[in-house]
N, C-alpha and C positions, 0 to 999 in steps of 0.2 A: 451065505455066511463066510464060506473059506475067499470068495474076491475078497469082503471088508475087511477081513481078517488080512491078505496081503496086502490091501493097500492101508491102511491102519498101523501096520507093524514098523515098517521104515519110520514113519512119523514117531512113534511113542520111541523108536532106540535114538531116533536121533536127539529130542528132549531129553531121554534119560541122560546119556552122553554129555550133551548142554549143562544139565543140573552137575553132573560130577565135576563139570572142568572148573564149574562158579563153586564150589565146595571145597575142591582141590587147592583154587586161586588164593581164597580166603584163609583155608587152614595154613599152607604152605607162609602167608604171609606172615601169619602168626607166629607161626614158629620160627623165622627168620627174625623176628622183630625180636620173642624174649631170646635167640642167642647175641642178637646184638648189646639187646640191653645186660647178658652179665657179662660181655667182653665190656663195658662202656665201665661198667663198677667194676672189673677186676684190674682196670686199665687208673680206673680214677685212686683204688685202693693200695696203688703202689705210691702212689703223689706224696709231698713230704706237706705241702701249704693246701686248705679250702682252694685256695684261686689253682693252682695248677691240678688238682683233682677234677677239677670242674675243666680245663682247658683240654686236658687226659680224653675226660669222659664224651666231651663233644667230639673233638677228632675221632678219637678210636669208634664213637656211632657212626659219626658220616662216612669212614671210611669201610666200617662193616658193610652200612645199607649201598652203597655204590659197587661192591663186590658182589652184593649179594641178587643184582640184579637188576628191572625196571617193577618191583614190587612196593616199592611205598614214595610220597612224595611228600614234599612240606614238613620233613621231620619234625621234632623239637626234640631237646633232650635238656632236662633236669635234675642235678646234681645237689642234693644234702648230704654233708659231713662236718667233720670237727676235724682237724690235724689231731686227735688226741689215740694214743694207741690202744688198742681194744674195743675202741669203739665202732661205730658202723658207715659205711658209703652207703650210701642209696639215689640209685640213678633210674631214674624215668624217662622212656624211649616214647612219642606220642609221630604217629604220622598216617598219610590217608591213603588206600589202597587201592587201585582203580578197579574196576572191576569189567568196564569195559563194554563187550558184546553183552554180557550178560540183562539188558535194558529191554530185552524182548520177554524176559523171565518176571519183570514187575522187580528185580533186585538194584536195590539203587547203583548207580552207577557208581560212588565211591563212600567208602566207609571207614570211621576213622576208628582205628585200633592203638592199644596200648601197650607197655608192657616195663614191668620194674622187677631190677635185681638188684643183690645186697651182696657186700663182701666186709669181711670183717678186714680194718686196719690192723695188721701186723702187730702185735707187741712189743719184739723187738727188734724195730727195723729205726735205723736211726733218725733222729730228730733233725728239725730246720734249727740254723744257725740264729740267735737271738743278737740283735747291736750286731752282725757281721763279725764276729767273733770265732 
C-alpha cells in the first residue's frame, strides 16, 4: 500500500498542478479581457463623434490586449454610442485564449471569451462643431 501510495502521489500533484495552471490561464484571461474592455469604453466615452468613439475604443483595446501579454489573439472589438450627452458607450471586447499544454487534460486547446463595458457620456463635456463652425 505505502509503494502505490508513493508512486501514485507525484502523479496525482502533478495533474492537480496541471488543472490550476489551465484554471489560472483561463480566469487570468478574463480578467484582462473585462479591464480592457472598460478602458476601450472609458477611452471611447471621452470621443466627441460615434466614428472617433469607436476609433478610441479599438486602439485603446488593441493596445490594452498587447500590454497585457500573449493572453488572447483575433481580438474583435465593438462600439455602440450616440454623440448625445447622457447617454451611454457600450463596447464589446470578443477574442480567443489559447490554452495551449492544456490538450492532454481533454480541455480544448482555445476558447473564445467575451467581455463588455459601459460608461456614461459626460453631460457636460463639449459638443462637435456643426457646418465647421
Amino acid at each position: 500500500m505505502t509503494v502505490e501510495a508513493v508512486l501514485i502521489a507525484p502523479v496525482v500533484v502533478m495533474l492537480l498542478v496541471f488543472v490550476a495552471v489551465v484554471v489560472h490561464r483561463g480566469v487570468d484571461a478574463k480578467l484582462r479581457l473585462d479591464d480592457t474592455a472598460h478602458q476601450a469604453a472609458r477611452a471611447a466615452s471621452l470621443q466627441r463623434t460615434p466614428a472617433a468613439a469607436a476609433a478610441a475604443a479599438e486602439a485603446t483595446a488593441t493596445s490594452a490586449l498587447a500590454h497585457a501579454g500573449p493572453v488572447c489573439r483575433d481580438a474583435a472589438v465593438s462600439t455602440r454610442t450616440s454623440s448625445i450627452p447622457g447617454s451611454t458607450v457600450v463596447v464589446s471586447v470578443r477574442c480567443t485564449v489559447d490554452f495551449g499544454q492544456a490538450l492532454l487534460l481533454g480541455v480544448p486547446g482555445s476558447r473564445a471569451l467575451s467581455a463588455t463595458a459601459s460608461e456614461v457620456i459626460d453631460t457636460y463635456r463639449s459638443q462637435p462643431t456643426v457646418g465647421g463652425a
